[in-house]
C-alpha positions as MATLAB code, in Angstrom:
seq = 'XXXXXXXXXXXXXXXXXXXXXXXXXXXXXXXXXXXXXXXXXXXXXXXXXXXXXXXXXXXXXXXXXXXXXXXXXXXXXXXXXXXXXXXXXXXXXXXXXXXXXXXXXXXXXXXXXXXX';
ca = [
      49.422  156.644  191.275;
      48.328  153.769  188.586;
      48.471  155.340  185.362;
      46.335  153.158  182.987;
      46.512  153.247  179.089;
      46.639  151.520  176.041;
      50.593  152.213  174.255;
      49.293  152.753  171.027;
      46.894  154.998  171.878;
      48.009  158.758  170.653;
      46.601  160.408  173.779;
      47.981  158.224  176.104;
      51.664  158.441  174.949;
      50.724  162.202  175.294;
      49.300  161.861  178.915;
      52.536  159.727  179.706;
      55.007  162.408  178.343;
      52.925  165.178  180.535;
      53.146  162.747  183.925;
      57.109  162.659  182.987;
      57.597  166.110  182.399;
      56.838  166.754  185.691;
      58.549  164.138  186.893;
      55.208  162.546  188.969;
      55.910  158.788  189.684;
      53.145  155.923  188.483;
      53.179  152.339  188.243;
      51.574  151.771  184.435;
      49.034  149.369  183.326;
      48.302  148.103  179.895;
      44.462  148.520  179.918;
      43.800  145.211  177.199;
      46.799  143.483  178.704;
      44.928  143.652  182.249;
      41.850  144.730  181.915;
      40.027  146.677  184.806;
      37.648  144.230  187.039;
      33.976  144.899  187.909;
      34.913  146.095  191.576;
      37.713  148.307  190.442;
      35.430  150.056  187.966;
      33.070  150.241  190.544;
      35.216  152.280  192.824;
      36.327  154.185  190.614;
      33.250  155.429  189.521;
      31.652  156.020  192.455;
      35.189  157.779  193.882;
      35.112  159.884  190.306;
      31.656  161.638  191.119;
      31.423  161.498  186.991;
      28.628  159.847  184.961;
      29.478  156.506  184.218;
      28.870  157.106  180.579;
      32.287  159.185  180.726;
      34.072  155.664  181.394;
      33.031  154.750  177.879;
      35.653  154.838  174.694;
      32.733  156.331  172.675;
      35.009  156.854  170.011;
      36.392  153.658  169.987;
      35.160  150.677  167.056;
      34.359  148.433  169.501;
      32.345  150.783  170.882;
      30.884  151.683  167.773;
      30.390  147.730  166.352;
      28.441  146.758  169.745;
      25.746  150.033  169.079;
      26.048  150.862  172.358;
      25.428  154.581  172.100;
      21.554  153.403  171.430;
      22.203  150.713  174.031;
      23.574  152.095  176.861;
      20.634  154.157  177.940;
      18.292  151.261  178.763;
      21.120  149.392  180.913;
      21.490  149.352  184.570;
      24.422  151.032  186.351;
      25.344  147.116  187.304;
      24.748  146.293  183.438;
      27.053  148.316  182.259;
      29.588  148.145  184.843;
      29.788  144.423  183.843;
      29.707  145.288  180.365;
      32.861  147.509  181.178;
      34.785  144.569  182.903;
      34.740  142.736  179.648;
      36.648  144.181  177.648;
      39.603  147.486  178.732;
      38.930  148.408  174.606;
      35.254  149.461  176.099;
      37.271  151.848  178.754;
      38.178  155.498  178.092;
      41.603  155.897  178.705;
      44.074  156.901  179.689;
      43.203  156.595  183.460;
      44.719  157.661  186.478;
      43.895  156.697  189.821;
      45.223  157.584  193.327;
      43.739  157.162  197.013;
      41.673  160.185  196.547;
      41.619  161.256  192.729;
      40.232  159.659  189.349;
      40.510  160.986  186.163;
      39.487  159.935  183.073;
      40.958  161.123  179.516;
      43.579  163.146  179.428;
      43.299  166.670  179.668;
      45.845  168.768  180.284;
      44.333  171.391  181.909;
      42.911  169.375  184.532;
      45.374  167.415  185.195;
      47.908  169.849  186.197;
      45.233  171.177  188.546;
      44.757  167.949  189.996;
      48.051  166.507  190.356;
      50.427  169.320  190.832;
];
């Protein structure tokens, strides 16, 4: 399980106290450190069955300084897939991703449906 997040982010040191609380193993990944790639984004999109909107940090200032909430609706999938890929401050997190799971955000509820 790859459990991606950004350490200063409140919800992710939240999501990784929950994942060691019950004690579920994960290899972490600082999301600006090593920022996801086109392809993985890709997959993980596709695998999520979510809109790809959801893989947006619409609350996040970068977010907010590039205007993409007007922007994003006249981009391509491809478009903003790239646009993703460029920078992991773009990317809602945290993330977690396993052979047959992908969720984005951290929400407790689901989560403990998912991976219990």
């Amino acid at each position: 399980m790859l459990f991606i997040h950004y350490p200063k982010c409140s919800t992710c040191q939240k999501a990784k106290k929950w994942l060691d609380e019950h004690n579920l193993v994960y290899t972490e990944r600082h999301i600006v450190e090593e920022n996801p790639q086109y392809a993985e984004l890709k997959a993980w999109y596709q695998q999520s069955g979510l809109p790809l909107k959801k893989f947006f940090n619409t609350s996040g200032l970068l977010y907010k300084e590039m205007q993409l909430k007007d922007k994003l609706p006249a981009m391509s999938e491809e478009e903003q897939l790239q646009l993703l890929a460029t920078n992991g401050m773009l990317v809602k997190r945290p993330l977690i991703v396993t052979e047959d799971i992908v969720l984005v955000g951290f929400k407790e509820a689901e989560w403990a449906e998912k991976l219990n």
